[in-house]
C-alpha positions in Angstrom: -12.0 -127.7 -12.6 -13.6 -125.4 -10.1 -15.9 -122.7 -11.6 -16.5 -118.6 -10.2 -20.2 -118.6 -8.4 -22.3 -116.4 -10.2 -23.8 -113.4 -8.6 -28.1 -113.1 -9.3 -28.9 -110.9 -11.7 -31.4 -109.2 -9.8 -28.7 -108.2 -7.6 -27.1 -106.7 -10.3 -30.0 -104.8 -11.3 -30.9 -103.4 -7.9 -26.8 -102.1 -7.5 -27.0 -100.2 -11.1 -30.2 -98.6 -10.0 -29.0 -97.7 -6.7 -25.7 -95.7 -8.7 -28.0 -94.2 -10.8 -30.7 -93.0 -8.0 -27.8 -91.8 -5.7 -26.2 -89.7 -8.7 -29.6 -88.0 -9.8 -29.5 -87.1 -6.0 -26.3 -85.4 -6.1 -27.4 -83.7 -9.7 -30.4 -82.0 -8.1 -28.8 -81.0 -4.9 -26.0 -79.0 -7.5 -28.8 -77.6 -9.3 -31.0 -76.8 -6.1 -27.6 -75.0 -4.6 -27.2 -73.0 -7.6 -30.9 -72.1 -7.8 -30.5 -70.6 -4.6 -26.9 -68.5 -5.4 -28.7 -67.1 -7.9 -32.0 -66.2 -6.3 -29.7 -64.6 -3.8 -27.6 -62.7 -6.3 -31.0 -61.4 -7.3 -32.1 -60.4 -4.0 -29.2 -58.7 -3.5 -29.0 -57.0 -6.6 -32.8 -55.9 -6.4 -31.3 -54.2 -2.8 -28.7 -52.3 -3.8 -30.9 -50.8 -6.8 -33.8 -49.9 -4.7 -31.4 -48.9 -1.8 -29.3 -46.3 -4.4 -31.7 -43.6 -5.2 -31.6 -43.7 -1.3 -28.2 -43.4 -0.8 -28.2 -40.7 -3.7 -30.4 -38.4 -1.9 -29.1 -38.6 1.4 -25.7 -37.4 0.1 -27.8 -34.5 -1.5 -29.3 -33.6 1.6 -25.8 -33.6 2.9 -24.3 -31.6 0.6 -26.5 -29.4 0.5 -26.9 -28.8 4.2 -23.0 -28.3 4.6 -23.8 -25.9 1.6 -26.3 -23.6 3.7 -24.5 -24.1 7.1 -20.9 -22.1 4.4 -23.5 -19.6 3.2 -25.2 -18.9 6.3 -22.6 -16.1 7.7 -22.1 -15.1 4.6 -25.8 -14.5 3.8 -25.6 -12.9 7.9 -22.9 -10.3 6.9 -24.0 -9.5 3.7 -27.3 -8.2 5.6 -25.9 -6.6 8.3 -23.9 -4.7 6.0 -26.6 -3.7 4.0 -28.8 -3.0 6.9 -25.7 -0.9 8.1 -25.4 1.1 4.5 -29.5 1.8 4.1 -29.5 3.2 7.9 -26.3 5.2 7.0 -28.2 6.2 4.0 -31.2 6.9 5.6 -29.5 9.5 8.6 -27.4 11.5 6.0 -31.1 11.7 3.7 -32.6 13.1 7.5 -29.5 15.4 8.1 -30.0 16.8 4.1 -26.5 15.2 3.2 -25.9 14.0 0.3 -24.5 10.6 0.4 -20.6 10.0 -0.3 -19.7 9.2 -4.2 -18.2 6.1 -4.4 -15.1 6.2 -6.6 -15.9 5.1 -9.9 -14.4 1.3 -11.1 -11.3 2.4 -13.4 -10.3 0.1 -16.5 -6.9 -1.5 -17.1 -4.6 1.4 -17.9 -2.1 1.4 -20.6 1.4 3.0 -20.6 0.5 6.1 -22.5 -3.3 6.7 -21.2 -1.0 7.1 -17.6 1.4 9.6 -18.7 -1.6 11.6 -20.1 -3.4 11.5 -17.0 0.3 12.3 -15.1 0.7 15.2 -17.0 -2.9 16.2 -16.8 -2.3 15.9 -12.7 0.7 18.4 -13.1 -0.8 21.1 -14.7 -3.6 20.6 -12.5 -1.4 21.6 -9.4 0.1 23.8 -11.2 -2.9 25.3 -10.9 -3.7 24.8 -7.2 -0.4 25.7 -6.4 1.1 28.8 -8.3 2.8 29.6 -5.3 4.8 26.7 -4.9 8.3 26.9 -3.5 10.8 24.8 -1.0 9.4 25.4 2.6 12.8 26.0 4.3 14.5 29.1 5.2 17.5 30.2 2.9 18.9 32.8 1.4 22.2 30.9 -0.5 23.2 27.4 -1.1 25.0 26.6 2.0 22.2 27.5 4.2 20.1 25.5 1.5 22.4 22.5 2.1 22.5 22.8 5.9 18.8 23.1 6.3 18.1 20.1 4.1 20.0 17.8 6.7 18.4 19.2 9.6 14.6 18.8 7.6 15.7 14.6 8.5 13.2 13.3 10.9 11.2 16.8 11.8 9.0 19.4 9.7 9.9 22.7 8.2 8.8 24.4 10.0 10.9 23.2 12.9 14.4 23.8 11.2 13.2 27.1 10.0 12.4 28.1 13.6 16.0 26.9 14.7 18.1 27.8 11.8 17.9 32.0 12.5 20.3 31.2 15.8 22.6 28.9 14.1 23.2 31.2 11.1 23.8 33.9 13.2 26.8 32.3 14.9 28.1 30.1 12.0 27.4 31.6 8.3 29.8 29.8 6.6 31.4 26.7 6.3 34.7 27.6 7.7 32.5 29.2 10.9 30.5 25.8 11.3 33.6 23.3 10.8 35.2 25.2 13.8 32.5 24.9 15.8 32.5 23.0 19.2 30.4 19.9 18.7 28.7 20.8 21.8 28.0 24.3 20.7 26.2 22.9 17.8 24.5 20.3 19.0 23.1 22.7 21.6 21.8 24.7 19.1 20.6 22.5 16.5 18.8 20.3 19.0 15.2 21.0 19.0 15.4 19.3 15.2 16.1 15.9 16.9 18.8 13.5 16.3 21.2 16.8 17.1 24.5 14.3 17.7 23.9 12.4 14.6 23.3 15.6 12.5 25.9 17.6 14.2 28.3 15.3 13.4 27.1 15.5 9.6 27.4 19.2 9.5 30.8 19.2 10.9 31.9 17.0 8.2 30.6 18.6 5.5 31.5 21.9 6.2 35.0 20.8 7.1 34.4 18.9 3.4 33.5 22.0 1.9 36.4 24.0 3.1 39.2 21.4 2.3 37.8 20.3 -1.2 35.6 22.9 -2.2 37.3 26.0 -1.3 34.4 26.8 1.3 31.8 26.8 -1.7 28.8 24.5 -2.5 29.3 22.8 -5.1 26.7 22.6 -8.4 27.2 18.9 -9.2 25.4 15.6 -8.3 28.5 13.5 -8.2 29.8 16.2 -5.7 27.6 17.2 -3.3 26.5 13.0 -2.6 30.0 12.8 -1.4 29.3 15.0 1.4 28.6 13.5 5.2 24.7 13.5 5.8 24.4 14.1 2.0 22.1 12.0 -0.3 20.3 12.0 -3.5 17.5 13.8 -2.1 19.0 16.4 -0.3 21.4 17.0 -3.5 18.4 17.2 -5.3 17.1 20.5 -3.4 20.5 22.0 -3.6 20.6 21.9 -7.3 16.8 22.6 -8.5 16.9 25.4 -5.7 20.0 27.1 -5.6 21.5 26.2 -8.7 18.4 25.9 -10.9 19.7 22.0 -11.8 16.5 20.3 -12.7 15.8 17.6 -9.7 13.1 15.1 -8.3 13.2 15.0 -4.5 11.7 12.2 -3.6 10.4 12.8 -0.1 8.0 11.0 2.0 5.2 12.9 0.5 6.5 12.6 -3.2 7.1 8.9 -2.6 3.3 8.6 -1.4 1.6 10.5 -3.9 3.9 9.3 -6.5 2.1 5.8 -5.7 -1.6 6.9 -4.9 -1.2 8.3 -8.4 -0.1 5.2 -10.1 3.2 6.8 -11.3 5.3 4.2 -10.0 4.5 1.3 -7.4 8.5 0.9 -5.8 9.3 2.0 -2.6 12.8 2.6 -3.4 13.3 6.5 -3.3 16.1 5.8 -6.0 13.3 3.9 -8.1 10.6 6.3 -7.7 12.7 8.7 -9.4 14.0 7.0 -11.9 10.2 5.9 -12.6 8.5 9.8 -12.7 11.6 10.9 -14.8 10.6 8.9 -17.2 7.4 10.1 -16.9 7.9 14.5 -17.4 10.3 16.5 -19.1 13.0 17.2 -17.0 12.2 21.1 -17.3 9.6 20.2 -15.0 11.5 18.2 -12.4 11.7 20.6 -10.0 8.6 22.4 -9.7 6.5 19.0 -9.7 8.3 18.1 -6.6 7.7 21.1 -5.0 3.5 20.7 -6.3 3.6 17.5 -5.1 5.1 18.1 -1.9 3.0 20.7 -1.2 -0.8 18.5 -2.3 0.7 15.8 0.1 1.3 17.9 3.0 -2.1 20.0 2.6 -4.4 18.0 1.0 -3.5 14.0 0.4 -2.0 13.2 3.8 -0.5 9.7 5.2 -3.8 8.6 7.4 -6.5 10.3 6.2 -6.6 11.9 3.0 -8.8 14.4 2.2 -10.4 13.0 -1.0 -13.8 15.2 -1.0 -11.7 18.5 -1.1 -9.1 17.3 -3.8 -9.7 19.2 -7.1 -7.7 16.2 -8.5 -9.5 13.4 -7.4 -11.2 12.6 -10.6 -7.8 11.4 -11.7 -6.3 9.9 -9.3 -6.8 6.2 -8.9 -7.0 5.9 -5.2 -9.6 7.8 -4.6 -11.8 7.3 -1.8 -8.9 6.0 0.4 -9.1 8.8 2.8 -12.7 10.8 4.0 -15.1 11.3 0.8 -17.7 13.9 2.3 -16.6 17.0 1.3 -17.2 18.8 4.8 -15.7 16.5 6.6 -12.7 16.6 4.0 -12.5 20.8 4.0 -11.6 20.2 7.7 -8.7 18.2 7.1 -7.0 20.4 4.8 -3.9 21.9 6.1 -1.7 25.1 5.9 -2.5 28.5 3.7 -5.5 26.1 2.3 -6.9 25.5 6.3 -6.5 28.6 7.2 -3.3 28.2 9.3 -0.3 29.5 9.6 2.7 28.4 7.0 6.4 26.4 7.5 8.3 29.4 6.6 9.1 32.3 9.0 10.1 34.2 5.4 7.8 32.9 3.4 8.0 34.2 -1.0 6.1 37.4 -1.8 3.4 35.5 -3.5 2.8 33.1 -0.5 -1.3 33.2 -0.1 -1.1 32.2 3.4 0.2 33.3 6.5 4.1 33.5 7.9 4.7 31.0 10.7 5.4 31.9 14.2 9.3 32.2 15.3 10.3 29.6 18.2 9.0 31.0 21.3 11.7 31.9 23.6 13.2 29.2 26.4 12.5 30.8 29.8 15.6 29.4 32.1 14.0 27.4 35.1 14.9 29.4 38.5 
């Protein structure tokens, strides 16, 4: 029977201790690798805190330099425009002027604090103005009526000035729907547009002889059927020759109406709907005629004159036009400048002076 050969034991031996040696080796080179990851997490971590405050105030010093670099024009135009107000300042102190008022901040205004101040504003014209009347030329209704069409794209003054000659050929409105379109445009142009109107005037006066039995009538609904008739020009025709209270909402009245804080449309048909709510229709008429009259003298389109306005401590856009009140007095137009009137007949009580006829047309050679 054949038996296994035993290995030595000291073979043995030295193989275990060679396991175990090789398998402390492996241990330590584990726990060596993982003494290092964690002395560079360390490292790293150490960095990144002593790199923050760093990082912190470099963005500071960025924000606040794109900060400056905003401000800077701002700081620049601020001191020129100072710089520009003290030297402005300092010549009107050396020409003894006294410096423009600025106009004073106004609060949020409520409904009824307005009308107050409205109504305050029309008895203050009232005031300025106890003289004031419609600035054409008539002496009955359908002169009225055909006036107020030609007053469309010109001045007053203008139609008055070319209304005498018409008149005198065409009184009525059987005279002017005869007319030969010609004719009238001949002598209705120096008021502009003459075919457009002409053609207006023929058919309202042929209007007023077929419907109206050659008479002007005293109704709204009526005269707005007319050719070249509108709300405006109806308007006049009632609160002037018929003594129907009216707004006529004009260029002027429109303008004012809004510098004044009445109404903020631009719809002539919502302006006076919005100031009729405002005054008693007893006073329709005659405010429009105030108010026409303050924007044509006093509160014009480009340049008001806001340091010769005796209403200027209520009216809300103040210091939109020139403030000094020299410089305002010469902006002031009409019977308040010194100057001539629109009305070749002007009422008895007119302050001012009549205006100049149309020169006469010398015929070229």
């Amino acid at each position: 029977m054949n038996e296994t050969p035993q290995k030595p034991a000291a073979a043995t031996k030295a193989a275990a201790q060679k396991a175990v040696t090789k398998k402390a080796t492996a241990r330590k080179a584990v726990a060596t690798k993982a003494t290092a990851k964690k002395a560079t997490t360390k490292k790293t971590a150490a960095a990144a805190e002593k790199a923050a405050p760093k990082k912190a105030a470099a963005k500071k010093t960025a924000t606040a330099k794109k900060a400056a670099t905003k401000t800077a024009p701002a700081k620049k135009t601020a001191k020129k425009t100072a710089t520009k107000t003290a030297a402005k300042a300092t010549a009107e102190a050396a020409a003894g002027k006294a410096p423009a008022k600025k106009a004073p901040a106004r609060k949020p205004e409520s409904r009824v604090a307005m009308v107050r101040r409205a109504r305050r504003i029309n008895r203050e014209l009232a005031e300025l103005y106890p003289y004031a009347h419609p600035e054409l030329d008539f002496t009955n209704s359908f002169e009225l009526l055909v006036a107020t069409v030609l007053s469309a794209q010109t001045t007053d003054l203008r139609v008055n000035q070319t209304t005498p000659r018409l008149f005198a050929v065409c009184p009525t409105p059987e005279d002017m729907a005869a007319m030969d379109p010609e004719r009238l445009e001949e002598l209705i142009r120096p008021t502009g547009f003459f075919r457009a109107k002409a053609k207006s005037l023929l058919g309202l006066s042929a209007a007023l002889r077929d419907r109206f039995g050659g008479e002007v009538p005293g109704r709204l609904e009526d005269l707005v059927t007319l050719p070249g008739v509108g709300r405006k020009t109806a308007n006049v025709v009632l609160g002037n020759a018929f003594g129907v209270p009216g707004i006529t909402v004009d260029t002027h009245f429109g303008r004012l109406a809004r510098r004044f804080g009445w109404t903020t449309a631009e719809d002539a048909e919502k302006v006076e709907a919005d100031v009729a709510e405002i005054f008693p229709k007893s006073e329709w008429t005659m405010l429009s005629h105030r108010v026409v009259f303050h924007g044509r003298r006093v509160c014009h389109s480009r340049k008001p004159a806001c340091g010769a306005c005796p209403i200027a401590p209520l009216c809300p856009a103040y210091g939109e036009g020139e403030t000094d009140p020299e410089k305002a007095r010469k902006l002031l137009k009409y019977e308040l400048g010194g100057q001539p009137g629109q009305r070749l007949k002007p009422p008895a009580d007119y302050p001012g002076q009549p205006a100049p006829p149309m020169a006469p047309q010398v015929a070229a050679p």
